[in-house]
C-alpha positions in Angstrom: 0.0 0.0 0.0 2.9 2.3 0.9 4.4 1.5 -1.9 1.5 2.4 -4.1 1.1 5.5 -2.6 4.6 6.7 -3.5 4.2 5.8 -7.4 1.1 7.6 -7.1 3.1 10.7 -5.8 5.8 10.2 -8.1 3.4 10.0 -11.3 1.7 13.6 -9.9 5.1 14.8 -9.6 6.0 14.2 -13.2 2.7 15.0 -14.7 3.1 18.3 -12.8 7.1 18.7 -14.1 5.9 18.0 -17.8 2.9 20.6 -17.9 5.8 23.1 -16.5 8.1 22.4 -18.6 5.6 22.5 -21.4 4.8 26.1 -20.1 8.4 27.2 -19.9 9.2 26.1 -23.2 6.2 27.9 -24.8 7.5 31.0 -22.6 10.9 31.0 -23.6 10.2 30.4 -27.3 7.5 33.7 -26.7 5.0 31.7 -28.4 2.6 32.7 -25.4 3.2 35.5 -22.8 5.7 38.7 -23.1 8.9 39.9 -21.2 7.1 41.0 -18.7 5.8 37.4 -17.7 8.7 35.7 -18.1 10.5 38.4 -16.2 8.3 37.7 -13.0 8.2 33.9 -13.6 12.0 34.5 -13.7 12.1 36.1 -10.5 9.7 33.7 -8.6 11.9 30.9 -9.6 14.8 33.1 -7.5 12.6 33.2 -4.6 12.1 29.8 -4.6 15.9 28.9 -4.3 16.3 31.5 -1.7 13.4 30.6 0.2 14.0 26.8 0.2 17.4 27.4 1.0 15.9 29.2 4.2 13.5 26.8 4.9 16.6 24.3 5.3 17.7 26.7 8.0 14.6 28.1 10.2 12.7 24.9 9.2 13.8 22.4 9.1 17.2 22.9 11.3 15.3 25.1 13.9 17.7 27.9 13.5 16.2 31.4 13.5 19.0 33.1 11.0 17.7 36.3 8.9 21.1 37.0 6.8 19.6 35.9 3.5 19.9 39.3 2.0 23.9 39.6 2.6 24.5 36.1 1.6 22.4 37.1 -1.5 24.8 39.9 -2.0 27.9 38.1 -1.8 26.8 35.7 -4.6 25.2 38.7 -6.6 28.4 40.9 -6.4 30.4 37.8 -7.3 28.7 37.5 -10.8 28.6 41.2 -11.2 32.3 42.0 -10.8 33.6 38.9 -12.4 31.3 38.8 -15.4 30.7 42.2 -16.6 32.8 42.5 -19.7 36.5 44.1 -19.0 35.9 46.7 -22.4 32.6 48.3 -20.2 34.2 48.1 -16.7 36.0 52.2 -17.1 32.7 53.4 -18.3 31.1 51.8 -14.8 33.9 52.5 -12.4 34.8 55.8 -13.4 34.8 58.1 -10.2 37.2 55.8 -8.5 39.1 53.2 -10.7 38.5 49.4 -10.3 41.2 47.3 -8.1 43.9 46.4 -11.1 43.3 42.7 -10.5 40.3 42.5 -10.5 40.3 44.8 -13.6 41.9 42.1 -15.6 39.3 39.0 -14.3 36.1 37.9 -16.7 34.8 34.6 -16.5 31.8 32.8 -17.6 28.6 33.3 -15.8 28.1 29.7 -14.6 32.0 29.4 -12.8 31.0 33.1 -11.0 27.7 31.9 -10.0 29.2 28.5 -8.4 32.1 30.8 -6.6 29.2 33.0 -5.6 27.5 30.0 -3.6 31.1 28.9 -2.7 32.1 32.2 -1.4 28.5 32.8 0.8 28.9 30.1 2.1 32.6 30.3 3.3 31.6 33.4 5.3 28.6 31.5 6.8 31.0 29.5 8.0 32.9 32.0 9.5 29.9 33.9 10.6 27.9 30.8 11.9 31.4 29.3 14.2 31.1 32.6 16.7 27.1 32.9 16.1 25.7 29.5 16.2 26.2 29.2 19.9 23.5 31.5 20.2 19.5 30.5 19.8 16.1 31.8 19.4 15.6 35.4 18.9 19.4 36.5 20.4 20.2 34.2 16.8 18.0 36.1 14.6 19.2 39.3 15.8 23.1 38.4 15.3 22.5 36.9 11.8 20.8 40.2 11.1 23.4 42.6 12.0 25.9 40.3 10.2 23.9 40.5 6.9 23.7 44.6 7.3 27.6 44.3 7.5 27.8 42.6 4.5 26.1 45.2 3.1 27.8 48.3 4.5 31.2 46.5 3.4 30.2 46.4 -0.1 29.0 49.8 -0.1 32.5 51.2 1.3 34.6 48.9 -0.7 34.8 51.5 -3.6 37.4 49.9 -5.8 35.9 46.0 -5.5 31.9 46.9 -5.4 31.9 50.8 -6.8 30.8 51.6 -3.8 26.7 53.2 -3.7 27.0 53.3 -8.0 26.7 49.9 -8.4 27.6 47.8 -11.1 26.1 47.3 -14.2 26.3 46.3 -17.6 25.7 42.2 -16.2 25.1 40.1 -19.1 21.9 38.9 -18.9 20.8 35.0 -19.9 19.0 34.9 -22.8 16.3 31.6 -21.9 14.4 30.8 -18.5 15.9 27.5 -18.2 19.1 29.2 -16.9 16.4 30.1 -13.7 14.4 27.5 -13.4 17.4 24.9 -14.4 19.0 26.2 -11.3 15.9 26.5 -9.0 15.1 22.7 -10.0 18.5 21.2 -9.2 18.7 23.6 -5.9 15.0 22.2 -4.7 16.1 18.8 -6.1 19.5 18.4 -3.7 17.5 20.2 -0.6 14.8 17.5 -0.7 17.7 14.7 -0.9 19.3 16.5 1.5 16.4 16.3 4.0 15.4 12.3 3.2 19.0 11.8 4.2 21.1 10.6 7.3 21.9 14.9 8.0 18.2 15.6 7.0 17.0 13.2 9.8 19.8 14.9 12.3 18.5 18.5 11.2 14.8 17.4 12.4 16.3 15.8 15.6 18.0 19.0 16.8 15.0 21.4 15.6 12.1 18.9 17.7 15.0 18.7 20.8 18.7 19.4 20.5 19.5 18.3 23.9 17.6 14.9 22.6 19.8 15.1 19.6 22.9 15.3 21.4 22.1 12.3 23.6 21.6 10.2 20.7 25.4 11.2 19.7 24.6 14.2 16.8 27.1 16.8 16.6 25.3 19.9 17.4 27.6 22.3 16.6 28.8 20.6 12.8 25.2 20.0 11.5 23.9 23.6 12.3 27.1 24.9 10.5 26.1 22.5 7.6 22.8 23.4 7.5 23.9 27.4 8.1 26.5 26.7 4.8 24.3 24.9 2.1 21.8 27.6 2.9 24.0 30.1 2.3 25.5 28.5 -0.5 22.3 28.3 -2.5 21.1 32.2 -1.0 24.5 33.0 -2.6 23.1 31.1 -6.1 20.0 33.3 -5.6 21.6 36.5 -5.4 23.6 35.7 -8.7 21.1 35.1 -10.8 19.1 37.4 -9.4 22.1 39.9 -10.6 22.1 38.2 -14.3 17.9 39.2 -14.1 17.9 43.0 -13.0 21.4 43.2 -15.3 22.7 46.0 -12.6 23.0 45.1 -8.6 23.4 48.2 -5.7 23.6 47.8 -2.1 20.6 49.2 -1.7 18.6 45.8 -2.8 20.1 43.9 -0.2 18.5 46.1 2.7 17.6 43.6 5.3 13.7 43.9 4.8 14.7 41.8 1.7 15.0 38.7 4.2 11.6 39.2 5.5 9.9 38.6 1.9 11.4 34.9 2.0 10.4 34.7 6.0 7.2 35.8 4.4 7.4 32.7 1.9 8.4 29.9 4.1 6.1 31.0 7.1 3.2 31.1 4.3 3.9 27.9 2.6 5.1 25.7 5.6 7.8 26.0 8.4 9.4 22.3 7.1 7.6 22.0 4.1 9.7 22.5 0.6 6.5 22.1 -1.9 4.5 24.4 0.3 7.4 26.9 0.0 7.9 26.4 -3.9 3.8 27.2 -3.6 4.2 30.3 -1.2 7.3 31.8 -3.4 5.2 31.7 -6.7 1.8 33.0 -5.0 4.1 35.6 -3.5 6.3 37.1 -6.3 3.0 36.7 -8.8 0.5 38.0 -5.9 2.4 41.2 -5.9 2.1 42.1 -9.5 -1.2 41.2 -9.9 -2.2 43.5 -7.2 0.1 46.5 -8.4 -2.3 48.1 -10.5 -3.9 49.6 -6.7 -0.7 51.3 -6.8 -1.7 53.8 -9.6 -3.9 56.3 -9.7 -7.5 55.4 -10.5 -10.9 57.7 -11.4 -14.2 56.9 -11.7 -17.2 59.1 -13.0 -14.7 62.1 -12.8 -13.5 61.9 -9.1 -10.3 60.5 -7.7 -10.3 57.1 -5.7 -8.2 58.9 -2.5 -6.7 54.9 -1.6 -5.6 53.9 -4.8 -1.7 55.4 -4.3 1.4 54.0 -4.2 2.3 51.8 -1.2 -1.8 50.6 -1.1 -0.9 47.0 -2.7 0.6 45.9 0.1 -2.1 46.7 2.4 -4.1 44.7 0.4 -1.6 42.0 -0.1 -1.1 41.9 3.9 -4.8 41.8 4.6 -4.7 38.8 2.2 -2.3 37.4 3.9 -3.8 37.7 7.0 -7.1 36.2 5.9 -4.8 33.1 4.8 -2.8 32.9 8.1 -6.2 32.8 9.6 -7.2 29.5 7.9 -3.4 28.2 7.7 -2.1 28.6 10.6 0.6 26.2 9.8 1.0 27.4 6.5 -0.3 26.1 2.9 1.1 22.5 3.9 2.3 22.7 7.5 5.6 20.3 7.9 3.9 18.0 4.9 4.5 17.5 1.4 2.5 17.9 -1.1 1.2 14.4 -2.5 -1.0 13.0 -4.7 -3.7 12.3 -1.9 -3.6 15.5 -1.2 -4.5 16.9 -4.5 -7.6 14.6 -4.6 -8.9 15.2 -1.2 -8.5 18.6 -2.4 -10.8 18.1 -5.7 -12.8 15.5 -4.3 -16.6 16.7 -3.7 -18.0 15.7 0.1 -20.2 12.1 -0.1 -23.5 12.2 0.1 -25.5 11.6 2.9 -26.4 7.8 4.4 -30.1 7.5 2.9 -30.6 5.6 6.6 -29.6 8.3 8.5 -32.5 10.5 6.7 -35.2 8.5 6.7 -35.1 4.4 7.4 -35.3 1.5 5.2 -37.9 1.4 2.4 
């Protein structure tokens, strides 16, 4: 029986892989939507590696780490100073010349956006030996202030980052599988990840660490894992997230950043990595959909007063509000989604026991 359910769930999950990639092709050959779809399908698949690569962290690991956004950075000026072409770079860094080194260095997108990850990661390390020791909110706070020193670094390191100008002129990918490529093998190793030996000692020290350490887990080594990989694909994120926008400041890595993926996982499932795939898409798309509240509207000659910029997201939180109310776990909770699922989800309510209404005949 067990074993039929899993073929069930593995048939949903390839007949849901096929229609996408169905949709992505037909995207990326612009035989149906425009640039502007594929630009916000695009970014939603960044979210996605970001926010799962979270999830691993706060929930699945029971760390409470909010240093997404300077991880994001690291991996985002990575690409941007190693790929934008070395012919451009004095039109960009032209109030204070580039480090002569670095000057010299271009290398394909893919090896910057691996030493991105590499490099996030590294300092996670680094970060997460001192700041691990800590839990709960004294965790959050720490990881925080880190990710804000990230950021202030990159903004005074003039000759490496161009300091507040920013760098642009990133070459941007010219098909969708590039993003969603990346965001499928990312979700891919974090859910083989979790079914593993270290996936099963992340759950043991987020239900009970003290538990976990009597049963002989390493405390301290599997939250730095976790705390790395994490960083490692946030670091993947912020790269392609550079090749998207084609220019990266420091003033897109502002720590609010972090709280759009805290948004995600809380929404889709503290433990769950379909419900946050769900919750990043709903997200990214829910916001653009809404955006038109943000300009001006009038109707029979007067001037709706609320429709002005900053009124989506009132919306958009009272939406999510509403949801939190009926999901208080989330889309999914800690559960997957699953093929039972889907038809519990479609199936219409039995009818009544003709006993119950009225006797035998």
């Amino acid at each position: 029986m067990i074993n039929q359910k899993k073929e069930h769930n593995i048939a949903a999950y390839i007949a849901i892989f096929a229609v996408l990639a169905v949709l992505i092709v037909l995207l990326d050959l612009k035989i149906i939507g425009d640039n502007y779809i594929r630009r916000v399908l695009n970014l939603a698949a960044i979210y996605t590696i970001v926010s799962v690569s979270m999830n691993l962290v706060n929930g699945f690991t029971g760390l409470f780490s909010l240093g997404q956004a300077g991880f994001m950075a690291i991996g985002a000026y990575t690409v941007a100073i190693l790929t934008v072409p070395i012919e451009k770079r004095d039109a960009i860094f032209y109030v204070i010349p580039q480090n002569p080194f670095l000057a010299q260095i271009e290398i394909p997108f893919v090896a910057a956006l691996i030493l991105g990850g590499l490099l996030a990661a590294l300092v996670a390390v680094l970060i997460g030996i001192p700041v691990l020791r800590l839990k709960s909110d004294y965790l959050a706070i720490a990881t925080l202030g880190f990710s804000e020193i990230i950021r202030i670094v990159f903004t005074n390191a003039k000759t490496i980052t161009n300091g507040a100008l920013g760098i642009k002129s990133i070459p941007e990918m010219p098909t969708m599988w590039v993003f969603f490529g990346v965001m499928i093998i990312s979700v891919a190793f974090i859910v083989f990840l979790i079914n593993s030996s270290y996936g099963r000692a992340f759950k043991a020290i987020r239900e009970d660490d003290t538990a976990a350490e009597a049963m002989g887990i390493n405390l301290f080594k599997h939250k730095v894992l976790s705390f790395a990989i994490g960083a490692f694909f946030a670091g993947i994120g912020g790269g392609l997230l550079a090749s998207l926008l084609g220019t990266v400041d420091p003033k897109q890595f502002y720590f609010t950043m972090t709280y759009n993926f805290l948004l995600i996982i809380v929404l889709g499932g503290m433990g769950s990595i379909s419900g946050t795939v769900i919750a990043s898409f709903i997200v990214t798309v829910g916001l653009e959909v809404l955006r038109f509240f943000d300009e001006p509207l009038t109707m029979f000659g007067f001037n709706i007063p609320l429709f002005r910029a900053g009124f989506r997201m009132v919306i958009f939180s009272a939406l999510l509000m509403i949801l939190v109310l009926f999901f208080r776990n989330g889309l999914l909770g800690q559960k997957e989604l699953s093929w039972g699922m889907v038809k519990r989800l479609f199936r219409k309510k039995s009818p009544r026991n003709n006993n119950s209404e009225g006797g035998a005949a």
